[in-house]
C-alpha positions as CSV (number, residue, x, y, z in Angstrom):
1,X,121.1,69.4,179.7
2,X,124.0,67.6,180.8
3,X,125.1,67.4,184.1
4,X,127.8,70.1,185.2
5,X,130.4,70.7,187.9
6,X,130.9,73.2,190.2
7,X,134.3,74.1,188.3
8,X,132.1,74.4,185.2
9,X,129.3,76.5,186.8
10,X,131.9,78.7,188.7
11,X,133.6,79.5,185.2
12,X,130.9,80.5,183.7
13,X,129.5,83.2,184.7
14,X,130.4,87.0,182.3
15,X,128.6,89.2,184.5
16,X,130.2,89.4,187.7
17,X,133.6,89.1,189.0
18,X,135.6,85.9,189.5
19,X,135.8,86.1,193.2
20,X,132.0,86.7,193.4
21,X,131.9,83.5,190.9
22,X,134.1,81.7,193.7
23,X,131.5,82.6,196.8
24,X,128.2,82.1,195.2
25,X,126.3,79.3,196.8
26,X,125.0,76.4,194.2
27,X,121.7,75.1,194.5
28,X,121.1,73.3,197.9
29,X,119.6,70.3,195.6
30,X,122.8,70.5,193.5
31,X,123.9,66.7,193.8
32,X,120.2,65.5,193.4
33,X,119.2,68.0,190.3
34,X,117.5,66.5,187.9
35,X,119.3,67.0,185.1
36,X,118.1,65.2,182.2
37,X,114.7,67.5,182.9
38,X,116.4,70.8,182.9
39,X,117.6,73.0,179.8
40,X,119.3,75.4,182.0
41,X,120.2,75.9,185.5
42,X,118.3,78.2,187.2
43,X,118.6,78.9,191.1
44,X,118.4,81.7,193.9
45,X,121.3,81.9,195.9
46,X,120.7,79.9,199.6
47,X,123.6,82.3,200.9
48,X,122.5,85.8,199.6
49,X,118.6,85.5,198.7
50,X,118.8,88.9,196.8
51,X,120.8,87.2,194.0
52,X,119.7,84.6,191.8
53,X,122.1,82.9,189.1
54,X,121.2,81.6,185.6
55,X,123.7,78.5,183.5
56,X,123.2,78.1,179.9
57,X,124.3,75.8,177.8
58,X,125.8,76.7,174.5
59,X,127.9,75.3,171.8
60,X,131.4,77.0,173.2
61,X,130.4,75.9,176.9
62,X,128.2,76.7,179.8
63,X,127.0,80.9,180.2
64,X,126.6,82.3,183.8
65,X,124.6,85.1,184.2
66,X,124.3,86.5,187.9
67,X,120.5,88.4,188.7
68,X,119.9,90.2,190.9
69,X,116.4,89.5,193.2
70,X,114.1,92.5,194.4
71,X,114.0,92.9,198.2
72,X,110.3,93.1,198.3
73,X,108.1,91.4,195.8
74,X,105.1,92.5,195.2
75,X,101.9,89.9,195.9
76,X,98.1,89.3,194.6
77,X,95.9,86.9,194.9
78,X,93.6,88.4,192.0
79,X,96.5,89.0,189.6
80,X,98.3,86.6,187.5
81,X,101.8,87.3,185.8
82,X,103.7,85.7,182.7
83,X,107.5,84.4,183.0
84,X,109.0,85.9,179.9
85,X,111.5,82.7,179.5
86,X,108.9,79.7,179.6
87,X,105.7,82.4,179.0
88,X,103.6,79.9,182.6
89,X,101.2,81.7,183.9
90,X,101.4,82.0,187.8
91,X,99.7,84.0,190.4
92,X,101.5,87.6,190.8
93,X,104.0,86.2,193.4
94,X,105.3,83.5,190.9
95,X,106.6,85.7,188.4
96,X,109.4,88.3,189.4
97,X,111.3,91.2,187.9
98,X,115.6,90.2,188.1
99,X,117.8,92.7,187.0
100,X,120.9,91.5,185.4
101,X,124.3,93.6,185.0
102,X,125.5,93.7,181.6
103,X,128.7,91.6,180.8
104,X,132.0,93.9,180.0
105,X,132.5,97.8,180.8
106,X,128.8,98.9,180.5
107,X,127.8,96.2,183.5
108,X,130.8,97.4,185.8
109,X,129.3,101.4,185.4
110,X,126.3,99.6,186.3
111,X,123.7,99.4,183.2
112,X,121.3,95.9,183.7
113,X,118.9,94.5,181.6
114,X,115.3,92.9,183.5
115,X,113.1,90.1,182.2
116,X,110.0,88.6,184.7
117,X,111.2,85.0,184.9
118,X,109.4,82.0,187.8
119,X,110.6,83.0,191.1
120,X,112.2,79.6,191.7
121,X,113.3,79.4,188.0
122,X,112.3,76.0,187.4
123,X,110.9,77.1,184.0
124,X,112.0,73.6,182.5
125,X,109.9,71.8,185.0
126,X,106.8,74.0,184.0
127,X,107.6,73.3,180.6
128,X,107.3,69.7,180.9
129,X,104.5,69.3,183.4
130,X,106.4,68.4,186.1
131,X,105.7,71.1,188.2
132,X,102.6,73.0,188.5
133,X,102.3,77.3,188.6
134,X,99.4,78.3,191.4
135,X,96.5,79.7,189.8
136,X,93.5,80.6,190.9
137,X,92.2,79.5,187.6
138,X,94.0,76.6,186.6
139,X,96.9,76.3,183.8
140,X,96.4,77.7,180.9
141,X,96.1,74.7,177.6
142,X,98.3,75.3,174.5
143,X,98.3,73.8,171.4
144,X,102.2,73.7,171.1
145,X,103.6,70.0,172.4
146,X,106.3,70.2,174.7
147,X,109.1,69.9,172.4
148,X,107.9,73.0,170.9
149,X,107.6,74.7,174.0
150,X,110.7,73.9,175.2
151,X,111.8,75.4,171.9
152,X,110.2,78.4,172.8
153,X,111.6,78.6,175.8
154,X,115.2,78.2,174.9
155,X,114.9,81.2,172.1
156,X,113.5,83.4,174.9
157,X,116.3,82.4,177.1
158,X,119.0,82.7,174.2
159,X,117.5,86.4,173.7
160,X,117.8,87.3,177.2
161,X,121.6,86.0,177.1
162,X,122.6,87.9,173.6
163,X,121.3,90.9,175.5
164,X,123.5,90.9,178.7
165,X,126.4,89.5,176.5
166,X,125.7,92.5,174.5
167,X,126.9,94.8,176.9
């Protein structure tokens, strides 16, 4: 992905107002990000922790989608869960339910679409190895290399954004 600046980020975003653009908080990493890892930007907002915000890259430019995080996750230490974006495995706590509000009219009455994504969505990282889910049983091995997976995980991502975009 390449790098992006705040103008860029704040722009972005189609499901959520301009001045809610204006406040979020970017990532407390932001000038240390590891860009040429990352195939989206993915981060929970330091200054409200019940939002989390997703960036995009796309031919036209950069899509912001705002989430919004549940106020109590739910925990297991025998259960595993599945991000639907990069499809990691992590223990139940690693994996959680956002909601996002549709872009247009049907996001404003409020309708939302939901996918179970890594709670710090650093699904590119998982992707390429450089960070590691907690499981009780290990990572699961695939057969795809990572350029497939990244693939993968881009599609998912794309089909999350046609849906909110649908709205």
């Amino acid at each position: 992905m390449e790098p992006l600046s705040e103008k860029q980020i704040r722009t972005s975003f189609v499901n959520c107002t301009k001045g809610e653009a204006l406040r979020l908080k970017l990532p407390a990493d932001f000038a240390g990000l590891p860009w040429e890892d990352l195939d989206f930007l993915g981060w929970v907002d330091p200054g409200a922790p019940l939002r989390a915000h997703l960036v995009v890259p796309r031919q036209d430019g950069p899509l912001g989608i705002t989430l919004r995080v549940p106020a109590v996750g739910r925990t297991s230490a025998v259960k595993s869960s599945l991000c639907q974006i990069c499809l990691t495995g992590h223990a139940a706590s690693g994996v959680t339910l956002l909601a996002a509000p549709l872009a247009g009219a049907r996001g404003r009455e409020g309708d939302t679409v939901g996918i179970y994504v890594c709670s710090d969505l650093a699904c590119p990282l998982y992707v390429r190895g450089k960070r590691q889910p907690k499981l009780r049983s290990g990572r699961y091995e695939e057969s795809l290399s990572v350029e497939e997976r990244v693939a993968r995980m881009a599609g998912n991502l794309e089909a999350f954004a046609a849906r909110v975009t649908a709205g």
